[in-house]
LOFI-144814 format. One line per 8 residues: number of its first residue (from 0); their letters; for each residue x negated, y, z of C-alpha. Coordinates in nm, 4 decimals, always signed. Example, Ala and Ser with C-alpha at 12.3 -4.5 7.8 and 13.67 -1.06 7.14 Angstrom:
% residues 2
0) as) -1.2300/-0.4500/+0.7800 ~ -1.3670/-0.1060/+0.7140
% end
This chain:
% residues 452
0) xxxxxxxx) -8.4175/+11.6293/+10.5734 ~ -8.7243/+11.6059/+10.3425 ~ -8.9859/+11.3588/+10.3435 ~ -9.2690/+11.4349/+10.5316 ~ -9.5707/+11.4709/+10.2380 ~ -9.9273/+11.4008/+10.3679 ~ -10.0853/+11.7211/+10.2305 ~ -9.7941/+11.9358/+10.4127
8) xxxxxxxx) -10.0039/+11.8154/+10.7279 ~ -10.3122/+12.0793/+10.6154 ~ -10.3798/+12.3156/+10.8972 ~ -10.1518/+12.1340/+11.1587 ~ -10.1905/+11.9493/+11.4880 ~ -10.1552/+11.6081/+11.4342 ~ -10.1631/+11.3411/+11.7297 ~ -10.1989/+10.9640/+11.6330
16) xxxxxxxx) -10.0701/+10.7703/+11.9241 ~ -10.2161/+10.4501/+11.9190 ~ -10.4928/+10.3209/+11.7160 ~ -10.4100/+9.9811/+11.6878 ~ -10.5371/+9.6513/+11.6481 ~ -10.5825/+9.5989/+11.2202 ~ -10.6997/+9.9350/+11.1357 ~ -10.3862/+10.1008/+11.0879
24) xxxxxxxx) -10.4743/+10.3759/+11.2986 ~ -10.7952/+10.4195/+11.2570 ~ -10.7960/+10.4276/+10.8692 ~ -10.4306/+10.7071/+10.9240 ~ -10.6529/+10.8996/+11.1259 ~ -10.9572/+10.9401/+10.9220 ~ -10.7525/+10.9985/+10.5810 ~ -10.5560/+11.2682/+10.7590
32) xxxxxxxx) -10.8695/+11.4540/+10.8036 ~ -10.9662/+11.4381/+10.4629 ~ -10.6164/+11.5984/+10.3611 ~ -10.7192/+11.8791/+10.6235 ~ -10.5236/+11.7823/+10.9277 ~ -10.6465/+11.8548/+11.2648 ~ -10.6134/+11.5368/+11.4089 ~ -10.6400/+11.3753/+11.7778
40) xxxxxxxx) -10.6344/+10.9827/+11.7944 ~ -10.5180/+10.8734/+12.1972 ~ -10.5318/+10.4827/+12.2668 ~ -10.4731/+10.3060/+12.6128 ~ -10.7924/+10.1093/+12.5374 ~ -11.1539/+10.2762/+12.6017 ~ -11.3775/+10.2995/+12.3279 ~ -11.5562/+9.9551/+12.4323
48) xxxxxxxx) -11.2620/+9.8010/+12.2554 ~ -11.3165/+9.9735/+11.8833 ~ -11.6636/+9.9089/+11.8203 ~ -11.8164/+10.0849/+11.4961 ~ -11.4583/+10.2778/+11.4235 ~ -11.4825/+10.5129/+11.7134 ~ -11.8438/+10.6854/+11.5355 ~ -11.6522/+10.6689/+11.2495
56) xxxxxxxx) -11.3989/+10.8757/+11.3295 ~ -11.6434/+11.0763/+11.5461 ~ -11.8343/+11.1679/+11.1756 ~ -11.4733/+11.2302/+11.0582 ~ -11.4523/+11.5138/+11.3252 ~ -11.1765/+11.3312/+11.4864 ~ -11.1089/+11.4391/+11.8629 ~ -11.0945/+11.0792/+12.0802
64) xxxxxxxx) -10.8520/+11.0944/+12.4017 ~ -10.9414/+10.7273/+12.4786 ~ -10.8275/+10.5316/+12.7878 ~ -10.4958/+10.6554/+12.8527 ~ -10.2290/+10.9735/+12.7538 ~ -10.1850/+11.2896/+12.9040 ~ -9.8942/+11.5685/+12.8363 ~ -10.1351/+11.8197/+12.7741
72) xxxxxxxx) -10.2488/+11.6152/+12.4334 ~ -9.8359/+11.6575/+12.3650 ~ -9.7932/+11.9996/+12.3829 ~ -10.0549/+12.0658/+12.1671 ~ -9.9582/+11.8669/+11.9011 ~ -9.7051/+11.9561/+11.5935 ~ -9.6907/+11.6132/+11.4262 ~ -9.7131/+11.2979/+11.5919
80) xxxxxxxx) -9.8080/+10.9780/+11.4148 ~ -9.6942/+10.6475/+11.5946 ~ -9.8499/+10.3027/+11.5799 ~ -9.5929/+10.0641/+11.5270 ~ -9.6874/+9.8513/+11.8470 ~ -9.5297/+10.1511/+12.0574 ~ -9.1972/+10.0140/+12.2155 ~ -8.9419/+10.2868/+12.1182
88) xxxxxxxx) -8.8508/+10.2728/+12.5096 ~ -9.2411/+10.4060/+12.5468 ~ -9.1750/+10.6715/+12.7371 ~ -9.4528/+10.9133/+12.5672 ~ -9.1887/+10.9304/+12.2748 ~ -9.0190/+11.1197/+12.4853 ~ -9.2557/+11.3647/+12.6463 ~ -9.3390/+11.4338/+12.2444
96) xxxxxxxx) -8.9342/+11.5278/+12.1935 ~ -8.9434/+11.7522/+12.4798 ~ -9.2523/+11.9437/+12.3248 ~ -9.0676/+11.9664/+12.0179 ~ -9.2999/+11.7058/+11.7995 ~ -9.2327/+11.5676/+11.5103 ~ -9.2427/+11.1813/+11.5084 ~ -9.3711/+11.0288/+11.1881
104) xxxxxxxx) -9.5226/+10.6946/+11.1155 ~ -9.8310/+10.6283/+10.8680 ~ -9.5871/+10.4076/+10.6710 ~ -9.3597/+10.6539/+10.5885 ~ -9.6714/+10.9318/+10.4503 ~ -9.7862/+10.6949/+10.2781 ~ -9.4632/+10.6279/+10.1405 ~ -9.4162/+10.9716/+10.0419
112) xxxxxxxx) -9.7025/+10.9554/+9.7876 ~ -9.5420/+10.6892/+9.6384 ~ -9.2032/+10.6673/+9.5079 ~ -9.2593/+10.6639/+9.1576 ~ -9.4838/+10.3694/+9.1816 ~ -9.3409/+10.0029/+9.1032 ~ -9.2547/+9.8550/+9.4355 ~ -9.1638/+9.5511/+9.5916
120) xxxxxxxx) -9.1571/+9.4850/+9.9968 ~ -9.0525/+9.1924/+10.1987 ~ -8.9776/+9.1619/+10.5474 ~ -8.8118/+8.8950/+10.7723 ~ -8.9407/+8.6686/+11.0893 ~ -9.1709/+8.4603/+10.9499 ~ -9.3143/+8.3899/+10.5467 ~ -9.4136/+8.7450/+10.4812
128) xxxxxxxx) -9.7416/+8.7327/+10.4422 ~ -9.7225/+8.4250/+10.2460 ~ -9.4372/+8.5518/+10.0395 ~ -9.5710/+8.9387/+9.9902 ~ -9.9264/+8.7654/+9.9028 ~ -9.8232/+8.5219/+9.6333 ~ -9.5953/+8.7628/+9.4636 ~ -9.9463/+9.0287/+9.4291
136) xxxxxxxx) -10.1241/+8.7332/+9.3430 ~ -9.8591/+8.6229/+9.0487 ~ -9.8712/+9.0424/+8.9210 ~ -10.2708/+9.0427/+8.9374 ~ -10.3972/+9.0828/+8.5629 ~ -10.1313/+9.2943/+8.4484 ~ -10.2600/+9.6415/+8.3025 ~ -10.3273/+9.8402/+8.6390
144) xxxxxxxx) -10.3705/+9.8210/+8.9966 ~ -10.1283/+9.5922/+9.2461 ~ -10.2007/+9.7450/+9.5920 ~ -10.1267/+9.4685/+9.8585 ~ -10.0519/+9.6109/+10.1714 ~ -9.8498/+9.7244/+10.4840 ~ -9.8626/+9.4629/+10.8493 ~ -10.1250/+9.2637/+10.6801
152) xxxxxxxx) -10.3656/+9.5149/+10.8121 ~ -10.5938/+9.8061/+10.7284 ~ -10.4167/+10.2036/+10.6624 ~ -10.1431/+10.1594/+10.4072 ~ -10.1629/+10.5651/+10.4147 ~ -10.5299/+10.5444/+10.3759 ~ -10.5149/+10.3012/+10.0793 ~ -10.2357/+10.4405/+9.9264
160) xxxxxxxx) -10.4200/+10.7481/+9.8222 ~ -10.6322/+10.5658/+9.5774 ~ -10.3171/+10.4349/+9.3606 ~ -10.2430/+10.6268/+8.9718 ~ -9.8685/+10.6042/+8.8887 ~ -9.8982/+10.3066/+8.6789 ~ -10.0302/+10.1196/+8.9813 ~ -9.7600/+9.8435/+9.1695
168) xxxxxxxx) -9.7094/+9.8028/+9.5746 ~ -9.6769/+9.5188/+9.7576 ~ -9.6063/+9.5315/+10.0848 ~ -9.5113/+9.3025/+10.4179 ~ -9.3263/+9.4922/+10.6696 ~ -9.2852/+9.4066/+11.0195 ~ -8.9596/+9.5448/+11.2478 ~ -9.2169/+9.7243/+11.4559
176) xxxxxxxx) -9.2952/+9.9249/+11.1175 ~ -8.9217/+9.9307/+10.9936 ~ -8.7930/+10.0650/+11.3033 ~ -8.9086/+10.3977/+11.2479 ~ -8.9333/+10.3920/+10.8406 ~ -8.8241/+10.6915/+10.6716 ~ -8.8318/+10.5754/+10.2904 ~ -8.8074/+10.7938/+9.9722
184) xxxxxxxx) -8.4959/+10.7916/+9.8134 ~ -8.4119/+10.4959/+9.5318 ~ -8.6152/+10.2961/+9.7507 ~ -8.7854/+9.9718/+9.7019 ~ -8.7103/+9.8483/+9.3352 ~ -8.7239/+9.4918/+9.5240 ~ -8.6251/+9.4230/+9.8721 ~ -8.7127/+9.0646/+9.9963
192) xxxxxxxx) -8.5943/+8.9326/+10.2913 ~ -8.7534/+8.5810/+10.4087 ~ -8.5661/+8.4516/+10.7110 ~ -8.3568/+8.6421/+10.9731 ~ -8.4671/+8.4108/+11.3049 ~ -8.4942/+8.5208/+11.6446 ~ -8.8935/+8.7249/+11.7504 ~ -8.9996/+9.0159/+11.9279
200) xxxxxxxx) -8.6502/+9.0709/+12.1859 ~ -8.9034/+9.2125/+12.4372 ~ -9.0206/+9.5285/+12.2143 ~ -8.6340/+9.5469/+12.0582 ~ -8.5133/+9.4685/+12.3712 ~ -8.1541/+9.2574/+12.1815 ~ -8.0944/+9.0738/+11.8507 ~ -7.8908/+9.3187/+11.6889
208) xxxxxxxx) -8.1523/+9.6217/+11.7132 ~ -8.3881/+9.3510/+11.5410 ~ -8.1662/+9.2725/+11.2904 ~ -8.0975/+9.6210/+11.2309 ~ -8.4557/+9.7296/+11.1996 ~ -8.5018/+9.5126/+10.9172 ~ -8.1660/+9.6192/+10.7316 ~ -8.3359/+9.9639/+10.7327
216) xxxxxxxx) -8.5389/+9.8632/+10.4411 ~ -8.2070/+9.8747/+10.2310 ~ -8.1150/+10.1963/+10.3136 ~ -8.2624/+10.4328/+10.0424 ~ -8.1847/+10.1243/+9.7771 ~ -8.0340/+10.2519/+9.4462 ~ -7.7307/+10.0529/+9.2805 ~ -8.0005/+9.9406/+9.0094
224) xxxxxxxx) -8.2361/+9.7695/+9.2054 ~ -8.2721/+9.4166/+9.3699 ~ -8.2026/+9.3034/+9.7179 ~ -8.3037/+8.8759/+9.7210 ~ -8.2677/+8.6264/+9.9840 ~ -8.2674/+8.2323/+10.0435 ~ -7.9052/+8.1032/+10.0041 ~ -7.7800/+7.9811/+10.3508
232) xxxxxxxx) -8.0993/+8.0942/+10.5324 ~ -8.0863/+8.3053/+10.8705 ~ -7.9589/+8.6768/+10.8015 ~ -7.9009/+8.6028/+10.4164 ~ -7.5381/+8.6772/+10.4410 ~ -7.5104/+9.0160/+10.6267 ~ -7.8391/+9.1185/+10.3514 ~ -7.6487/+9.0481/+10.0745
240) xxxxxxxx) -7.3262/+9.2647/+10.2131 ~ -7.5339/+9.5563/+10.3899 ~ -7.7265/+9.5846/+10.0309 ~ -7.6740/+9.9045/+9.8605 ~ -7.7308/+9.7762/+9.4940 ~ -7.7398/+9.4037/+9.3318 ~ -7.8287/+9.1202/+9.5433 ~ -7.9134/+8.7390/+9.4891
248) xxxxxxxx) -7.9311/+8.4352/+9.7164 ~ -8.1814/+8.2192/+9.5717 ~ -8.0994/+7.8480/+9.5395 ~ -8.3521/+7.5642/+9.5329 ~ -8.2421/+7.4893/+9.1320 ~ -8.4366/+7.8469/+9.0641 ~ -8.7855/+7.7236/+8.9780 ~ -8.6515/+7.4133/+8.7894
256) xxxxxxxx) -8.4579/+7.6248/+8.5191 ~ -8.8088/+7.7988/+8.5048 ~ -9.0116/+7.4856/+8.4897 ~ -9.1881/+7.5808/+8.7955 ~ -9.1480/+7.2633/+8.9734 ~ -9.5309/+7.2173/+9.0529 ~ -9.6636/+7.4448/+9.2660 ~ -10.0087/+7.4684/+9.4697
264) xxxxxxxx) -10.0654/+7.2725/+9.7255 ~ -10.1195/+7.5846/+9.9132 ~ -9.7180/+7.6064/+9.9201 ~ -9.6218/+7.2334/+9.8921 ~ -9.4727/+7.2558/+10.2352 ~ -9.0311/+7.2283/+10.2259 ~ -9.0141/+7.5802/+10.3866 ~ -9.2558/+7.7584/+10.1825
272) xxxxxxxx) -9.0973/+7.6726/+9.8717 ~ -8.8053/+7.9576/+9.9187 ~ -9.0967/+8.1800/+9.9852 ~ -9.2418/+8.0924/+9.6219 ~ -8.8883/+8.1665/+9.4731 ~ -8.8611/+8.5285/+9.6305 ~ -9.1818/+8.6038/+9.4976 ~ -9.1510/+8.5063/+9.1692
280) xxxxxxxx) -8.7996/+8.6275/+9.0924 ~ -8.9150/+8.9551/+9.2842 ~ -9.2147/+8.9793/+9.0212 ~ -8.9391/+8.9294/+8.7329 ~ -8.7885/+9.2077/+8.8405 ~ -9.0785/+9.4198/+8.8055 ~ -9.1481/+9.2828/+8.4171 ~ -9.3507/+9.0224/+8.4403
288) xxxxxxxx) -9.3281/+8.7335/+8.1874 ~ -9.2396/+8.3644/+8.3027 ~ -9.5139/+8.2713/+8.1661 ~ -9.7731/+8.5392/+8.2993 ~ -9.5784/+8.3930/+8.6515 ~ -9.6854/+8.0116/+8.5340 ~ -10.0420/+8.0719/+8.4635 ~ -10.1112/+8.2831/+8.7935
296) xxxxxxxx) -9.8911/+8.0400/+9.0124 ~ -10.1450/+7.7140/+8.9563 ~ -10.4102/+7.9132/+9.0899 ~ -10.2670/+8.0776/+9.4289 ~ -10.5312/+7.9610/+9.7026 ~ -10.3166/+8.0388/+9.9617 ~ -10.3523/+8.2358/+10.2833 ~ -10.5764/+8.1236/+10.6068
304) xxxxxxxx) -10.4189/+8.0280/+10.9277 ~ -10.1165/+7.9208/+10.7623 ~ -10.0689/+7.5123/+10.7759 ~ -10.4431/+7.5453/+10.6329 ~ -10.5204/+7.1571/+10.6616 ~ -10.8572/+7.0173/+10.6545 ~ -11.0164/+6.6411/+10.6722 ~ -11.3052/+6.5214/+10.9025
312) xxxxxxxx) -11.4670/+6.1841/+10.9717 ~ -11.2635/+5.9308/+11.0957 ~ -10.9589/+6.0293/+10.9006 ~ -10.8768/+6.2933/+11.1271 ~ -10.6800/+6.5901/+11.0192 ~ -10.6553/+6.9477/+11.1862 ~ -10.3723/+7.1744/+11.1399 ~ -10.4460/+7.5123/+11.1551
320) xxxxxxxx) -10.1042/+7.7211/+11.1838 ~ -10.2153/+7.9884/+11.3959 ~ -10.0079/+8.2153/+11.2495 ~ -9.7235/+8.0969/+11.4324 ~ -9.6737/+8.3691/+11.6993 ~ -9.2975/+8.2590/+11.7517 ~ -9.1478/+7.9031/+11.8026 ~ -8.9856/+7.8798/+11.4584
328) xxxxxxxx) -9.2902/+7.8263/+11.2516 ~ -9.3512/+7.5592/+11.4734 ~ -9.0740/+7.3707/+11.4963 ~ -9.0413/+7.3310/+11.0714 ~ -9.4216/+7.2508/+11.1349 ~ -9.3349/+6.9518/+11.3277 ~ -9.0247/+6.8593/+11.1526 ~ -9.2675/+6.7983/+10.8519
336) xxxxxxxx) -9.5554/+6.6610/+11.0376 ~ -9.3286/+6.3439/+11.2040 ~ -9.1714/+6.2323/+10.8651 ~ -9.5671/+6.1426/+10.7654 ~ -9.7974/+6.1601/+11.0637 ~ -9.8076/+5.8941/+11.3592 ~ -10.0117/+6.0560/+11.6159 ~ -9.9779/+6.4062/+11.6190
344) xxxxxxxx) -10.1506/+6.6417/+11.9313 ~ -9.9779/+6.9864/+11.9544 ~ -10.1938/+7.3078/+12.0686 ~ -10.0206/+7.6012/+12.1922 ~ -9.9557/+7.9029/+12.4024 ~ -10.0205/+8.2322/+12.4744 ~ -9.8417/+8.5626/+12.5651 ~ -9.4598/+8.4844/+12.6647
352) xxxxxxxx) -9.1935/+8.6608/+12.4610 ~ -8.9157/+8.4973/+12.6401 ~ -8.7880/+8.3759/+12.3473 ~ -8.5694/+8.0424/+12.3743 ~ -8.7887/+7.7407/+12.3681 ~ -8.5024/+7.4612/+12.3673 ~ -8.5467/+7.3948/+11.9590 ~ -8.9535/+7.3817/+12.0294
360) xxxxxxxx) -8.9456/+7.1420/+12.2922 ~ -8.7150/+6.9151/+12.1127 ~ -8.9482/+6.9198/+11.8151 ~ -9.2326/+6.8660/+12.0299 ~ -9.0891/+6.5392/+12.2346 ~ -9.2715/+6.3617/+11.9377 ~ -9.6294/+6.4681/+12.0051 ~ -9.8867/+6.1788/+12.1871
368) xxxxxxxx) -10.0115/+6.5031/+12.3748 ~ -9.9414/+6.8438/+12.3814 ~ -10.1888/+7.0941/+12.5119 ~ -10.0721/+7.4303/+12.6416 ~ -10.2392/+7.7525/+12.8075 ~ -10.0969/+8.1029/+12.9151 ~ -9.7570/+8.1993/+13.0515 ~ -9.5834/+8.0927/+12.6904
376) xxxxxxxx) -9.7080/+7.7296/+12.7779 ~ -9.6352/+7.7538/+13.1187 ~ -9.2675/+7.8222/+13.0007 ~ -9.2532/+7.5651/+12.7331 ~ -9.3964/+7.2745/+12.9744 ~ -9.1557/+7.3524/+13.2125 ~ -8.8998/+7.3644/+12.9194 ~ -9.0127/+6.9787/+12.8016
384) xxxxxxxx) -9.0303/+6.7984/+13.1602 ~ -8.5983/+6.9551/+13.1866 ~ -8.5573/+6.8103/+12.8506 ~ -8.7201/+6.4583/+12.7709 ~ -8.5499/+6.2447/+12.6707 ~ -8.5633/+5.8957/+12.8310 ~ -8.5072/+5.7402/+12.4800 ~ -8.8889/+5.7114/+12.3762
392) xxxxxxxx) -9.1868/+5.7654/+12.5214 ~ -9.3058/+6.1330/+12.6679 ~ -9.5912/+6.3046/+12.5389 ~ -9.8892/+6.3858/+12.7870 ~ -9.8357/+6.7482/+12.8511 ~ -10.1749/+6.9327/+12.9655 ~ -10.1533/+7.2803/+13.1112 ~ -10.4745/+7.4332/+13.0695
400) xxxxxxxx) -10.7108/+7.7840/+13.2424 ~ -10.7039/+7.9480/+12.9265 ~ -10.6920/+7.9085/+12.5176 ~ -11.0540/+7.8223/+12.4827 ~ -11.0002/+7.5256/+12.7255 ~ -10.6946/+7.3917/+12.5693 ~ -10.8597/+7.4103/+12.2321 ~ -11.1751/+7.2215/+12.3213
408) xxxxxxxx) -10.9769/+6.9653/+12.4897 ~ -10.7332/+6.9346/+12.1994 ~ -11.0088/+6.9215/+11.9560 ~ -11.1881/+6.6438/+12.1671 ~ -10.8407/+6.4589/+12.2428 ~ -10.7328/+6.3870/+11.8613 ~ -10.7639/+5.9917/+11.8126 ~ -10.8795/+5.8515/+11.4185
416) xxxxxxxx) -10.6452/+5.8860/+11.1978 ~ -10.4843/+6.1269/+11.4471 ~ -10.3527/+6.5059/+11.3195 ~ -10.4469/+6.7774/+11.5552 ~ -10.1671/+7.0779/+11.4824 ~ -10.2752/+7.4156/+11.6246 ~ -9.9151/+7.6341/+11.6524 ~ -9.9776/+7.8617/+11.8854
424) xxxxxxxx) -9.6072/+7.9573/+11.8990 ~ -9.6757/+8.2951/+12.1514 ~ -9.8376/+8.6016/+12.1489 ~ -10.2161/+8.6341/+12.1515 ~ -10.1835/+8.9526/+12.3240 ~ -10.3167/+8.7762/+12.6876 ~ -10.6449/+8.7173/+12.6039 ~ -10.7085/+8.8616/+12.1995
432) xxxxxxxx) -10.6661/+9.1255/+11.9739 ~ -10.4582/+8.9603/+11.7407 ~ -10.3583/+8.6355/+11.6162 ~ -10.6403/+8.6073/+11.3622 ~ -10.8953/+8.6661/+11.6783 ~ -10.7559/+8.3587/+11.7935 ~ -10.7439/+8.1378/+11.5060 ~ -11.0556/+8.2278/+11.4221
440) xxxxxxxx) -11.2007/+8.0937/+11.7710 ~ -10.9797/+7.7706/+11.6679 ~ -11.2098/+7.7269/+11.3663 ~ -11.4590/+7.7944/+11.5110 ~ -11.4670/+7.5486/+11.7807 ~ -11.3295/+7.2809/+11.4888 ~ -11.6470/+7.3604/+11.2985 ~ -11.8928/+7.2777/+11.6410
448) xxxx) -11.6854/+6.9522/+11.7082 ~ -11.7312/+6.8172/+11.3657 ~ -12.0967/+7.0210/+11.2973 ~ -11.9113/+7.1834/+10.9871
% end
């Protein structure tokens, strides 16, 4: 079947079904106009939840169906375009199949445009913003463009119309977004896999249809091009046998025989240091130099919300993870926060996954307190009163309203010399956007405490 191209879309009825909460849809929407589409955007949410974007794509002569779906909006349309937050159990896919739709993604148009351009794309539970980031970071002031995109936000469609040939793509993609990908053929030059854990079992509904969702990016994969992964980390195994062409299992002894050691204190963390490798043997791939790679490396600032650690009077020092929307990051977190810190106060919660918490509350038995809100916390308090252990003392565990309680009673809890670590560990979805909406209420409230 050919790849649907953006400009075959001229003249049609297109329906984007969901808008989304980083832009995606918004940004798909509005370019699809400008390639001649007619287009209809429907979202669950009214328009009081857009701001700015819905004039936007008012000027853009988009036709809004906010506030819910209808079948009418179905039969009308030829091409549908679906957010990647829509479950495939949603049962709107299948009113579109009955009308005879076409389901597409913005991912895969975008994708379209772009097979001859240098590409590398990493996926896995946790690390890929950090690792997708640094390795754009490490191919920045090479001749042309390196176009850093995909579930760190913002239209990858939209943005991928301003890339020449020569330009380079880096993208992060999420299950959600590989679960429906429909890639060009010979298809990335370099597939990165992070970590293969355990996240998002209520939209997949089973590990294996997880798992499988991120094999997907291997699919198209030619015999010349690279598949890497961390040797003995979660999933490396079965991506190394379902790759289509070579494939290496990084080892710790990588950067050494590169004499890249050192690197910024913005990845001097045990787990982030596989992420570091990926990205830099992924840019090799792709041409560049080892030392091009050494120069940019010293310089990588690192990404927000991700173990960002700052110092305030009285020696105290706050954590802010708040990318962690899933136990794991949390867990290594605290595994590396014990071996150095003596009081540490956890913050956490949110919207339950119903993901296993055993691992989390273990790590968390050596927290002085431990301050939780939402369902998530709910679950995970319950989970540390069955399992403490009557072999040292039990952290205080405080169940609070909601997460801007918790965090101004964390904030105001964390003793001198004490380390405040903000790990959500759950879904924002209760009472935000999206994680960043959250963390950025975290700093926020940090900043008032200390009068930043």
């Amino acid at each position: 079947m050919p790849v649907l191209q953006p400009s075959g879309l001229r003249g049609r009825n297109v329906l984007v079904l969901g808008l989304g909460s980083f832009g995606g849809g918004v940004g798909a929407a509005r370019h699809l106009t400008k390639v001649g589409a007619r287009v209809t955007a429907t979202d669950l949410r009214t328009a009081t939840a857009f701001g700015s974007e819905i004039a936007e794509l008012n000027d853009c002569g988009v036709k809004l169906l906010l506030g819910g779906h209808s079948t009418e909006m179905f039969r009308e349309a030829e091409i549908v375009v679906v957010n990647p937050a829509v479950a495939p159990s949603n049962p709107w896919l299948e009113v579109a199949r009955e009308f005879g739709c076409k389901l597409t993604t913005e991912v895969s148009l975008a994708l379209a445009t772009l097979e001859n351009n240098a590409s590398l794309v990493v996926t896995g539970t946790h690390g890929k913003s950090t690792c997708a980031s640094f390795a754009a970071h490490l191919l920045n002031g090479l001749p042309g463009r390196t176009l850093l995109a995909g579930n760190l936000g913002g239209s990858l469609l939209e943005a991928a119309s301003t890339l020449n040939p020569g330009d380079r793509l880096v993208l992060e993609l999420s299950s959600f977004q590989l679960h429906r990908l429909e890639a060009p053929p010979a298809w990335p030059q370099v597939a990165i896999l992070t970590v293969q854990g355990e996240d998002h079992l209520d939209w997949h509904k089973s590990y294996d249809a997880y798992a499988s969702a991120k094999l997907r990016l291997l699919e198209q994969q030619a015999q010349d091009q690279l598949s890497l992964s961390t040797y003995k980390e979660l999933g490396s195994n079965t991506w190394k046998k379902t790759s289509r062409g070579r494939s290496e299992e990084l080892k710790p002894g990588f950067l050494k025989n590169l004499g890249l050691e050192q690197l910024p204190s913005s990845l001097d963390f045990p787990w982030l240091r596989p992420l570091a490798r990926l990205a830099i043997r992924g840019v090799q791939e792709m041409g560049v130099s080892d030392e091009h790679i050494a120069n940019q490396a010293s310089n990588w600032p690192g990404l927000p919300h991700r173990m960002e650690t700052h110092l305030y009077p009285r020696e105290v020092k706050i954590v802010d993870n708040g990318i962690a929307t899933h136990p794991e990051p949390t867990i290594k977190a605290l595994g590396a926060l014990t071996n150095t810190e003596q009081q540490i106060v956890l913050l956490a919660g949110g919207k339950d996954k119903g993901l296993p918490l055993t691992k989390l509350a273990a790590a968390a038995q050596y927290c002085t307190e431990i301050h939780l809100h939402g369902q998530g916390g709910e679950r995970l308090a319950n989970t540390l009163n069955e399992n403490a252990s009557h072999k040292r003392p039990q952290p205080e565990i405080i169940l609070h309203a909601n997460t801007q309680k918790a965090m101004r009673a964390a904030i105001q809890t964390v003793q001198p010399k004490g380390t405040l670590l903000f790990s959500p560990s759950f879904s924002s979805f209760d009472e935000f956007q999206n994680f960043s909406e959250r963390a950025d209420l975290f700093q926020n409230l940090v900043n008032i405490a200390f009068k930043k």
